[in-house]
C-alpha positions in Angstrom: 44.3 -43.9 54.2 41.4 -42.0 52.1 38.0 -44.0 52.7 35.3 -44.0 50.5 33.4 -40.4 51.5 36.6 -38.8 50.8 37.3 -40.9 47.2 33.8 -39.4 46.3 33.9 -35.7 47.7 37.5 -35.6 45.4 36.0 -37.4 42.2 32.2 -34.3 42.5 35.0 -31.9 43.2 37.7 -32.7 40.8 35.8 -33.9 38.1 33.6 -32.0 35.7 29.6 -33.5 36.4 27.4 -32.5 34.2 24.7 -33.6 36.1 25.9 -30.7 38.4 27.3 -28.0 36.0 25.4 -28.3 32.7 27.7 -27.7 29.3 31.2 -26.6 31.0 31.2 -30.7 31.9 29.5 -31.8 28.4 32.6 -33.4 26.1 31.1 -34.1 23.3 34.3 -36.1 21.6 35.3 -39.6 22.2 39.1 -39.4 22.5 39.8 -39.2 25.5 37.3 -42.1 26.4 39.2 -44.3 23.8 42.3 -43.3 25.2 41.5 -44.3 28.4 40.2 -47.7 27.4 43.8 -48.1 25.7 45.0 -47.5 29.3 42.6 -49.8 31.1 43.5 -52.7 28.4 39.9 -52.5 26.5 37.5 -53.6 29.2 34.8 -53.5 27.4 36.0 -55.8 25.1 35.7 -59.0 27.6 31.8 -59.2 28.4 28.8 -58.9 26.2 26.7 -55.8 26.3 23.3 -54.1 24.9 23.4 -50.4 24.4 20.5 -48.7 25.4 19.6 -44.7 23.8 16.6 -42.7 23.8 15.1 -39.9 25.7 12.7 -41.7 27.7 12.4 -45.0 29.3 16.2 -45.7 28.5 16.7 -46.1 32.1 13.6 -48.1 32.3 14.5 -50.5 30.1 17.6 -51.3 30.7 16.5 -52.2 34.3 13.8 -54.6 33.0 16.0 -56.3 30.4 18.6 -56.5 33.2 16.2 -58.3 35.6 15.1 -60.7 32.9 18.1 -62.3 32.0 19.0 -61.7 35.8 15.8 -64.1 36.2 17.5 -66.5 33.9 20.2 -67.0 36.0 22.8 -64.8 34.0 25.4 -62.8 35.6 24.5 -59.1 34.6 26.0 -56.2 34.8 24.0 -53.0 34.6 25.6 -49.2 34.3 22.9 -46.6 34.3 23.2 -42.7 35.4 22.5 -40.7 37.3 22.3 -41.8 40.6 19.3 -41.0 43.4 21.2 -41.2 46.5 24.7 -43.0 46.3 26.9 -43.1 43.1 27.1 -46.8 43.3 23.6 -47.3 42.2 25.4 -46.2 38.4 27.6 -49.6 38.5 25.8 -52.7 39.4 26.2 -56.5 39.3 22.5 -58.8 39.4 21.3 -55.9 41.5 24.0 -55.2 44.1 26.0 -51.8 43.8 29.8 -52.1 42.9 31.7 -52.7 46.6 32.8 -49.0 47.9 36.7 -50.9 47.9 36.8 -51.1 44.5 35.6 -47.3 43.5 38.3 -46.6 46.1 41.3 -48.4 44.7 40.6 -47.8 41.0 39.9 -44.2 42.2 43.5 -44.3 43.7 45.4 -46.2 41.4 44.6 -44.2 38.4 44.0 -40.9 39.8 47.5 -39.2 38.0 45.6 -40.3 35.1 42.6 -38.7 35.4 44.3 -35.4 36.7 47.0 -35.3 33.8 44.2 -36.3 30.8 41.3 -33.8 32.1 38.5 -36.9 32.4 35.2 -35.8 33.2 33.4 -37.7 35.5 31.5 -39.5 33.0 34.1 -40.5 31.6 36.1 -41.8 34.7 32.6 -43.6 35.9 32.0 -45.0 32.3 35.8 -46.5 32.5 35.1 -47.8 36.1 32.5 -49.7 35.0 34.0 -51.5 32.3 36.7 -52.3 33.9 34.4 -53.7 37.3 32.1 -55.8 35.0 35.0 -57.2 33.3 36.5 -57.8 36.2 34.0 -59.7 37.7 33.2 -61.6 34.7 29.9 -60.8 33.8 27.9 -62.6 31.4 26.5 -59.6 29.7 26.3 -55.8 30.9 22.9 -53.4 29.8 24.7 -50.5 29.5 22.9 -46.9 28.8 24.0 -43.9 26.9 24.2 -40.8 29.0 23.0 -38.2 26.3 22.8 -38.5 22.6 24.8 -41.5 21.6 27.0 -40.9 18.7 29.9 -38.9 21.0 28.9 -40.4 24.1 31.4 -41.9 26.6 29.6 -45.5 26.2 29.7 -45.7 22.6 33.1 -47.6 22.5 31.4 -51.6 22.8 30.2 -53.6 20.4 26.8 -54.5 21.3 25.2 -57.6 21.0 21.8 -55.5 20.3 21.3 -51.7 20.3 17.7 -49.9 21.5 16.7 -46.9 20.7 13.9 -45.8 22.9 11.9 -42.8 21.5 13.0 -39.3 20.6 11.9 -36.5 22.0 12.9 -32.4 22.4 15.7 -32.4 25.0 18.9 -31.5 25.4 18.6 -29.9 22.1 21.1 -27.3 23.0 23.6 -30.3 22.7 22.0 -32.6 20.2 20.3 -30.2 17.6 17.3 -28.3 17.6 14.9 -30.7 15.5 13.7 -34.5 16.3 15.6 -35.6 13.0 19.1 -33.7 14.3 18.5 -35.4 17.6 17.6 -38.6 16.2 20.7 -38.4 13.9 22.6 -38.3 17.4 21.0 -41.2 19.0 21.2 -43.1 16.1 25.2 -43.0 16.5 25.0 -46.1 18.3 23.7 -48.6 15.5 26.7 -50.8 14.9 27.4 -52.9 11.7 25.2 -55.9 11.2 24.3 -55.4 14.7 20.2 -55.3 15.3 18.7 -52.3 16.5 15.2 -51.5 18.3 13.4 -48.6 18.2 10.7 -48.7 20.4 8.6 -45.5 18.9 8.0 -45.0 15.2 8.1 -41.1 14.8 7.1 -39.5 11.6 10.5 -37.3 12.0 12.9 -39.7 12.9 12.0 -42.7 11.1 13.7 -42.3 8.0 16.7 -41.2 10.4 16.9 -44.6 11.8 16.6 -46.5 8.4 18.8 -44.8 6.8 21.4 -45.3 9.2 20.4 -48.9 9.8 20.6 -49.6 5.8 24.1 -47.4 6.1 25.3 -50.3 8.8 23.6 -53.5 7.3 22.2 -54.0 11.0 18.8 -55.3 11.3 16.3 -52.8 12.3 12.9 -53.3 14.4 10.1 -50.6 15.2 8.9 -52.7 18.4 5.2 -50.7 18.4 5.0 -52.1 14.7 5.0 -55.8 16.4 2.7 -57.5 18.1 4.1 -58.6 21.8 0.9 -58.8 24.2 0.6 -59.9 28.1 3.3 -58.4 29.5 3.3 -56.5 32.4 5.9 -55.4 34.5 6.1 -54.3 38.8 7.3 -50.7 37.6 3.2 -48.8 37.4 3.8 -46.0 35.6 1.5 -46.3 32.5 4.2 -44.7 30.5 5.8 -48.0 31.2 3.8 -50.1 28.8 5.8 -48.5 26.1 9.1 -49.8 27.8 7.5 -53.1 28.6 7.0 -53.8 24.9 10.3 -52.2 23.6 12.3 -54.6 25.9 10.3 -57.7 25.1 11.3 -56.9 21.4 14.4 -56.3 22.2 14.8 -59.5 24.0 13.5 -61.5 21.1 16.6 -60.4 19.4 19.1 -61.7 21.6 20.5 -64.7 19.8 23.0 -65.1 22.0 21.4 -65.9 25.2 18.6 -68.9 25.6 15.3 -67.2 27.3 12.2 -68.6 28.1 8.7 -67.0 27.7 7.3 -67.7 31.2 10.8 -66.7 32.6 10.7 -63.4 30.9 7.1 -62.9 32.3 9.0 -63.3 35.3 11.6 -61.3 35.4 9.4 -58.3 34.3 7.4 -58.5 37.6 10.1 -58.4 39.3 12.3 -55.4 38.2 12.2 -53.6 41.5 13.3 -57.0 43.4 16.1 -57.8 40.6 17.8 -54.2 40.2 16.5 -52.2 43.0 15.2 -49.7 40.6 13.8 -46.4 42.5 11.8 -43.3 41.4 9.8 -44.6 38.5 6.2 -44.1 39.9 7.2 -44.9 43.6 4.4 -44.6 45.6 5.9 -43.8 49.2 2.6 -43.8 51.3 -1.2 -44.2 50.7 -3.1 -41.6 53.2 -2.2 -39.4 51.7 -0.8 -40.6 48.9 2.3 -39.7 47.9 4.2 -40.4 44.7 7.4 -39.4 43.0 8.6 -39.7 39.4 11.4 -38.7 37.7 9.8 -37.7 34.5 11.7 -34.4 33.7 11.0 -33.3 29.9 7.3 -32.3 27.8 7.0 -36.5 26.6 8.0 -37.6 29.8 5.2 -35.8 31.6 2.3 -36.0 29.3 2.0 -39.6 30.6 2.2 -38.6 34.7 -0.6 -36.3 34.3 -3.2 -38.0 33.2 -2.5 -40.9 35.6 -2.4 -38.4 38.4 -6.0 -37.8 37.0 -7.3 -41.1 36.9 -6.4 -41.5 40.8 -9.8 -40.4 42.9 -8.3 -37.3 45.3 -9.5 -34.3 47.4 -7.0 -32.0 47.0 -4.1 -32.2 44.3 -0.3 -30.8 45.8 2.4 -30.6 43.8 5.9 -30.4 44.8 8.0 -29.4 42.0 11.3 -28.1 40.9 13.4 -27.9 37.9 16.7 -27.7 35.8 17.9 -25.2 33.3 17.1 -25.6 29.9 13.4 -27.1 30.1 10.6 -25.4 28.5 9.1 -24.8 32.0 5.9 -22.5 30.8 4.7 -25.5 28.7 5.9 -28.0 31.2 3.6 -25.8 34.0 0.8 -26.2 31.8 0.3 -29.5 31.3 -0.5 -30.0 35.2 -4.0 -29.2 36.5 -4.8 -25.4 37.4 -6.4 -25.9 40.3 -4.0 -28.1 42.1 -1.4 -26.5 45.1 2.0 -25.6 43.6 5.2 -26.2 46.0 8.2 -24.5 44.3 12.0 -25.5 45.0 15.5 -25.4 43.8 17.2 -29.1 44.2 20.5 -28.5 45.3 22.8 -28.2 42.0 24.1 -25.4 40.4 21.7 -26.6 37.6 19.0 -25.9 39.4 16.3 -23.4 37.6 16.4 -20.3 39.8 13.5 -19.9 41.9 12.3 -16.8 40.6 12.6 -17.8 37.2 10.2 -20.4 38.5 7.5 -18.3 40.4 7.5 -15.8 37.7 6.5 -18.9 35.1 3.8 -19.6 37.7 2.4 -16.0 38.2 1.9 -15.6 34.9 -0.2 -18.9 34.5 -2.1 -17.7 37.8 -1.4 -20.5 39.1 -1.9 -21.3 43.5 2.1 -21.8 44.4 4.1 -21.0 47.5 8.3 -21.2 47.0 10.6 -22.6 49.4 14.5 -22.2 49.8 14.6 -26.2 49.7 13.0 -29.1 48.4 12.5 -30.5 51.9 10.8 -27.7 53.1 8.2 -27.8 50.2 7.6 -31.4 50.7 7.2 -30.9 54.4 4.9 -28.4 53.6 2.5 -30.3 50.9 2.6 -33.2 53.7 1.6 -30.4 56.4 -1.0 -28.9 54.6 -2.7 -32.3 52.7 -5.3 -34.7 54.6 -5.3 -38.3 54.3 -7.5 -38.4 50.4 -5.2 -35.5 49.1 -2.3 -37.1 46.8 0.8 -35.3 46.9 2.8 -35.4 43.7 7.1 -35.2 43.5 9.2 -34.3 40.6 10.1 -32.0 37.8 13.6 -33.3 38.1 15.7 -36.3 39.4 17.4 -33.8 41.8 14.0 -33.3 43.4 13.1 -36.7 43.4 16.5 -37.7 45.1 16.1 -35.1 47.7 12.9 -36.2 48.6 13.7 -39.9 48.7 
């Protein structure tokens, strides 16, 4: 009898990850996901969803709409990816991760299927979860897009509201080398007379989303072109406000579901309660203070820097490490020179090379020491810092992960 452990060593062995292996696991092509669904009897087909794109904040907001109409009493279902620490945090129901039984016996019942049709493991978690949330009868399921939108494995349902977040330079060797090719991408998900938020008006990518929009006779919304004040939310990332605003937009949209202002309030301050949402500005100690983020990309990180900044601190360490395929000079560069650099591998095969990192950092002049693991580095940075230092975690969810 194969127990849970062993369902999920065979699914990261078996299965092509991308979050592990990088463009051998990427499929961009929808066949085989629409196959499947065939084979699983159209899941997705039984329970109302909002699709949720973008390059940052996605997963953001799809928490925070999730705990709103949580707050309302709804059932929700909410599929996000990847995971921190246990791959049941992708698949969850009004905050509790899908029950390690029923990953097993899906796992097992349709195993010959996955073997004989090559699924990735996208694509197997992406049918797991539609079949779970239909399952269980939710009321509606947030569902976000793994990368781009137009070929990816979520793209089957017909959303009661699609979000587009913001667009911004990543991916690209995937998605195109220009905002308007990657926007072109995203903008795959825009379904026929089906409203659609975008919560960033970009010079570049507007006319994308318009076009597309006018193409689908779907209602479109730029939510920083509306006026939606006193909102807040628990999440404290100032990037958040952004988010924050995008959902409540997006919210406004939802025709189908009755919601209430002070309710929404609500259910904003209490994302981290509702979905147990980790690793968005999570402070894990004050003396020192320590803080990790999972802001991985050049837009992502323009915000966590200056709120470093505004925190009063002795001594800045960070502890930082990266995947392939980030611009990592430029990334380097947006973070103070004078702070202490702690340089890591997480532990993927995706992982940027050390070396590749420390010679980015020599030739910035920057003050770094390397490590052969991310713990070590953020045992380090805690060694070395005193109690008004702030020590800083990220550069990649990997890193983030490892340290939580």
């Amino acid at each position: 009898m194969e127990n849970y452990d062993a369902i999920l060593d065979w699914m990261l062995s078996q299965l092509p990850m991308y979050q592990k292996k990088g463009a051998q696991a990427y499929r961009p092509d929808l066949s085989r996901m629409k196959d499947f669904c065939d084979y699983l009897d159209q899941p997705q087909e039984h329970f109302k969803t909002i699709h949720v794109a973008g390059t940052n904040g996605k997963g953001s907001t799809s928490h925070m709409m999730a705990s709103v109409l949580q707050h309302h009493g709804y059932r929700v279902g909410l599929y996000t990816s990847p995971h921190l620490k246990d791959f049941r945090e992708r698949i969850k129901i009004n905050g509790h991760c899908i029950e390690k039984d029923f990953v097993v016996d899906f796992v097992k019942n349709h195993r010959n299927y996955f073997e004989y049709q090559a699924l990735s493991f996208f694509e197997m978690t992406v049918g797991l979860a539609f079949s779970y949330f239909s399952k269980k009868k939710v009321d509606v399921a947030v569902i976000e897009v793994g990368m781009g939108g137009r070929l990816d494995g979520t793209n089957l349902i017909n959303p009661e509201l699609s979000i587009i977040t913001n667009i911004g330079r990543d991916h690209m060797q995937f998605l195109g080398n220009s905002l308007e090719a990657i926007a072109g991408e995203k903008a795959g998900i825009i379904k026929r007379k089906t409203p659609v938020v975008i919560g960033l008006t970009q010079v570049e990518t507007q006319s994308v989303f318009i076009k597309k929009a006018k193409e689908m006779e779907a209602e479109f919304f730029f939510a920083d072109q509306i006026d939606e004040t006193g909102f807040t939310s628990d999440l404290k990332g100032n990037y958040q406000q952004q988010n924050i605003h995008t959902s409540v937009v997006g919210l406004s949209q939802l025709k189908s579901f009755k919601l209430d202002l002070e309710i929404i309030k609500e259910g904003l301050m209490n994302v981290i309660y509702n979905t147990g949402i980790q690793g968005r500005w999570q402070t894990l100690n004050n003396k020192p203070r320590v803080v990790v983020d999972l802001a991985h990309n050049i837009e992502g990180l323009q915000f966590i820097v200056p709120q470093i900044e505004s925190h009063a601190y002795g001594q800045l360490h960070l502890v930082l490490g990266f995947v392939k395929d980030k611009e990592i000079d430029k990334i380097l560069s947006l973070f103070p020179s004078d702070a202490r650099y702690y340089l890591c591998a997480p532990e993927i095969p995706r992982a940027l090379p050390i070396e590749d990192l420390v010679e980015v950092a020599e030739g910035l002049r920057l003050d770094y020491q390397f490590f052969p693991s991310v713990t070590a580095a953020f045992m380090t940075a805690k060694d070395q810092a005193r109690p008004d230092d702030f020590i800083y975690g990220g550069g990649s969810t990997f890193v983030v992960a490892e340290i939580l």
